[in-house]
Structure formats: C-alpha cells, structure tokens
N, C-alpha and C positions, 0 to 999 in steps of 0.2 A: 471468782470469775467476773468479769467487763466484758460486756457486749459492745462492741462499736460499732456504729452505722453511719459510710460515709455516702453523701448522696451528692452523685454525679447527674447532674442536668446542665441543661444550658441556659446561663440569663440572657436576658434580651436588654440591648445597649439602647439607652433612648427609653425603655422603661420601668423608671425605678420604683412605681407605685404597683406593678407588676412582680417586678420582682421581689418584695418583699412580703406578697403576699405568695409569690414560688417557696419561699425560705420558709413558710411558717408552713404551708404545704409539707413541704419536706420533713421537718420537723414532726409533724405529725403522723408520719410516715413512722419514720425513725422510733418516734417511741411506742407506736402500733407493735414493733416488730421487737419491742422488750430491751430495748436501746437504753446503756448507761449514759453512754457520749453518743450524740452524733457531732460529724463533722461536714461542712461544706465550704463549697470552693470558694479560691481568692476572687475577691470582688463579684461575692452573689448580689448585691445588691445594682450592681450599675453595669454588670457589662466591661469588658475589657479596652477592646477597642473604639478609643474616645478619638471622634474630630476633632476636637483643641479641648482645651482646659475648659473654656466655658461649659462643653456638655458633659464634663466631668465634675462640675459644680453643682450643675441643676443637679445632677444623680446624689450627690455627698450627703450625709446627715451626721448631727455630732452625735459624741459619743454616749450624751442621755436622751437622747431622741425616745420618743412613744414606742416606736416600734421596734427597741430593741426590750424594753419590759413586755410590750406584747408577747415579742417569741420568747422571753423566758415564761413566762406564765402558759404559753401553748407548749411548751418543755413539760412545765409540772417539776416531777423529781428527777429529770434528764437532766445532764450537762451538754453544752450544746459550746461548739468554737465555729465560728461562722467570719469569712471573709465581708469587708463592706470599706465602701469607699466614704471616710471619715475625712468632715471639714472640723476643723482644730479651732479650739478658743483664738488663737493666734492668725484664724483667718486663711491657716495654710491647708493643703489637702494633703489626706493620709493615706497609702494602701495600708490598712489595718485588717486585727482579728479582733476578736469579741469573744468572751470566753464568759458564758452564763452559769450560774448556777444557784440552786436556793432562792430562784425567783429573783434574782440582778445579776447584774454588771459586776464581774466578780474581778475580770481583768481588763482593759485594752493592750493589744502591740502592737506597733507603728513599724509596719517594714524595715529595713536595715538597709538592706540591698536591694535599688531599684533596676532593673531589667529596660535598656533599651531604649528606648521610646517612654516608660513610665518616668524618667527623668524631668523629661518635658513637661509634665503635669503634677507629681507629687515631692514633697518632703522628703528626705529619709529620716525615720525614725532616728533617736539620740538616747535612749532607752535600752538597757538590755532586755533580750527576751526574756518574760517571763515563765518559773516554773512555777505551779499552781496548784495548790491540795483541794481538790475537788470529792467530798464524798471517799476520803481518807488513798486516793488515786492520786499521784505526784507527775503529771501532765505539764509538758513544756511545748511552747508555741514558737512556729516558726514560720514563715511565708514565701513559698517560692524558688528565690533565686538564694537564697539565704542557707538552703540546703545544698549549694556549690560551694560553701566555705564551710571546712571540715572543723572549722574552731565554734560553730554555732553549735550543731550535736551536740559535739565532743563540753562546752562550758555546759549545756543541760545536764548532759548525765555527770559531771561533777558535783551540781548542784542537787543531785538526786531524782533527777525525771527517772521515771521507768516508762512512761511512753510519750515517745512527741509526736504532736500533731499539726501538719501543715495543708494549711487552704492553697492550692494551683494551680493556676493555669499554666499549663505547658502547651507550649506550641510543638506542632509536627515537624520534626528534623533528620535530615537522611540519614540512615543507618543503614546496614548489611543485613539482608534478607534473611529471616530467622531469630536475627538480634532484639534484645529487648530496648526498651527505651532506654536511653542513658541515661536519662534523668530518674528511670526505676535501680537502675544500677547503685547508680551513687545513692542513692535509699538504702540498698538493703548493706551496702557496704557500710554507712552511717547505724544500721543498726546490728551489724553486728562486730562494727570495732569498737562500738560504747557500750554492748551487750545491752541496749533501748527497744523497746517495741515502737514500732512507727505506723503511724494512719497519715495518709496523706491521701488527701478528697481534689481532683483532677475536675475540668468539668468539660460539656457535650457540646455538639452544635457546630456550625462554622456562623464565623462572625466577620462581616465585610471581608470575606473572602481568607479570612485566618483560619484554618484548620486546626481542631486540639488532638493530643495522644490522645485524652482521655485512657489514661494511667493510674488512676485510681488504685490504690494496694493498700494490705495490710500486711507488715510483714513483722515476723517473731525477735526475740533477743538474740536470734542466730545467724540473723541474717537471710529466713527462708521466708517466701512470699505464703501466707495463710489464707489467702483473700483477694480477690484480684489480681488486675497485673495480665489480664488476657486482652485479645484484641475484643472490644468490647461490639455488641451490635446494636442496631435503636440509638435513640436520641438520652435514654435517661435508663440508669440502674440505682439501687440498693446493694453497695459493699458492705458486707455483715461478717464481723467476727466475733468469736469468744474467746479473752486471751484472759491467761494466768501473767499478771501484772507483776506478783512479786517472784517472779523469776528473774526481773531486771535486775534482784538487786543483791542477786549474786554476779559480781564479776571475773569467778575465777574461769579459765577457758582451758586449766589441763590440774594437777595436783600439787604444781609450783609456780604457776602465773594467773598474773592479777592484769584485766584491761586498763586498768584504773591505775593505781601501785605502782606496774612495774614501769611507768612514767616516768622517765628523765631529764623533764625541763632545764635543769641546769646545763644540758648538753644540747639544746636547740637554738641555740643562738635566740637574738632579741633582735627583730626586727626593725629596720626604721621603717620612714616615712612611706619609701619607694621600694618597701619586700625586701631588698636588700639586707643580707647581715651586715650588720653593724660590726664595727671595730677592724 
C-alpha cells in the first residue's frame, strides 16, 4: 500500500522566500500524516501569475538550489514531486517538477506544454517526461497542460508508470451546473484508458484576480476518483490516499483485451508537422 498526500494551498506571487518555506510546511504535514509521496502544486515556489518575466526571475532557483536538499531532508524517507519555477544553466526559465527522494534530487521535468501566457515567460522543456522508481513505486511526472495531450499518459504507462503525478494549476472555466471540472475529466479518462493511478495536486487562493478549481484528486486504475475531486472549502486542504499501486500493472480490462496490447499503431497514421496525416 502508498499513501499519497497532495497538499492544495496557495503560493503567494512576489514571495518566494515564503513560499518555500509553505513547501517544506507542507511537507511536514504530508509525512505527519504517514505519507509515502506527497505532491504539490505547479509552481509552489513563485506563484503563477507573473508581471513579466523579470518577476518571474527574482522568484526562479536552479535546480541544485539549498532548498531543494532542504525539503528532501524535511521529507526523510518520503518522496516528495513539488512544482518550482527553475532558472536553467542556460540562463532560460523552466516550469519544472522536482522529484525527491533518498535525501536528493532524484529527477527534474521541464514542462512540455506551455499554457497561454506561460509562453511569454518560460522554455518548453525538450526532455521526455520522466518515469521514476522511487522506493521500488514506478512514478511518472507530468505538469499541467501536458495532461491535455493524451500521448503524455498513454508514453508513461508504456514505460511502466503505475501512478502519474502532476503539479496544477488550473484556472476556473464555465461548465454546466453539476458538471466536474474538465480538466478532472480528462484525469480520470487518462487513468483509466492506461489503467494508471493518477495524483494531481491543484492549488488555493485567487491570485491577481485569477481564480483556481482547486481540483485536486486522486483517482484509481479505473478511472474512479478515490480522493478528492469535490468542491473544495477554505483556503488549504490535505488529499490523502491509500492506493494498491501494483494493480496498475495489470492491464487487462475483460478476459480477452489488453489496454496496452490490443494497440494498433500501424493503423494510426503518422502525423506530420501540422496534425495532419501524412501521405
């Protein structure tokens, strides 16, 4: 059994020497509560909405910064995936994840898919996401917008994730009265057409005027939310699960189909440049 604990708060944009000592807080939250993994949101460290790039700089730290060994060491025997706003050897800025464990820096991933306005300000990663054998657990990382391309899942659980976890900020977007987030939707769809357990840690607060779902969920290899995924109240919670991890890794879904297997790549055409099939 894996305890996951994903901790929904809100960073404060403008302070990053604040929010990272929120992160190690949380953290110690997280492993209070007998947490294998905790997870927190995309860009706990600085805050989403940046004025320009300069205040998206001051907030950035690389990726051997002091205070990412801090919060593994405030971890202990926890694994811990934490969003942060990463300046790169190269000078460029990253939406990243952090993936601790065993006292370091076990992974970094560098976004894929910038969202909007984060164009203006960051890199995209060039890096596939990584999957990660954390304390013998097969953990793939993902951030964000990157869960609206059904081929990011779908390449984890080939590689053998049995649970992905993504840092989020999701903004508030009309739906139909009763309806869940769409961005919870397409979650539980991603885990149960890869048959993956999914953690994805949402985060609180309004920030210059941006509102979040605050959508936080845990959901099973079936597709069914274990955890979260309600309309949340307050500024900050603790999502806690306990999930059987190596259920992922069975993927059959009747007594002659395989999610995986009964795959037909040779019949999905090859892409070009512009989505388009080719030939």
């Amino acid at each position: 059994m894996t305890r996951v604990a994903c901790a929904e708060f809100a960073p404060v944009v403008g302070d990053p020497v604040g929010n990272r000592r929120r992160v190690a807080d949380w953290i110690t939250r997280a492993r209070e509560q007998g947490a294998d993994l905790a997870v927190l949101p995309e860009l706990a460290t600085s805050g989403y909405v940046f004025a320009d790039t300069a205040e998206a700089r001051a907030a950035a730290m690389a990726a051997d910064d002091v205070t990412l060994a801090e919060w593994a060491r405030v971890a202990g025997e926890m694994s811990v995936v934490a969003g942060f706003c990463e300046l790169g050897d190269d000078g460029a800025l990253y939406n990243s994840a952090v993936v601790l464990h065993g006292g370091r820096v076990q992974a970094v991933y560098r976004k894929t898919h910038l969202w909007d306005r984060e164009r203006l300000v960051f890199r995209p990663g060039a890096e596939p996401a990584p999957v990660v054998e954390v304390a013998g657990r097969r953990v793939g990382v993902l951030i964000c917008y990157d869960l609206e391309f059904p081929e990011m899942p779908r390449s984890l659980a080939l590689r053998g994730a049995e649970l992905l976890v993504a840092p989020v900020n999701w903004p508030v977007v009309p739906r139909p009265e009763g309806e869940r987030p769409p961005e919870v939707v397409q979650a539980m769809a991603a885990a149960r057409t890869n048959r993956v357990f999914m953690a994805v840690c949402d985060r609180g607060g309004t920030e210059r005027g941006q509102e979040w779902t605050r959508g936080t969920v845990v959901i099973d290899e079936a597709g069914w939310i274990v955890a979260g995924g309600d309309a949340a109240t307050g500024e900050e919670r603790l999502v806690v699960a306990d999930l059987t991890l190596s259920r992922a890794r069975n993927k059959a879904i009747s007594a002659h189909n395989d999610v995986l297997s009964d795959r037909r790549p040779e019949l999905y055409g090859y892409p070009d440049a512009r989505g388009m099939s080719a030939g």
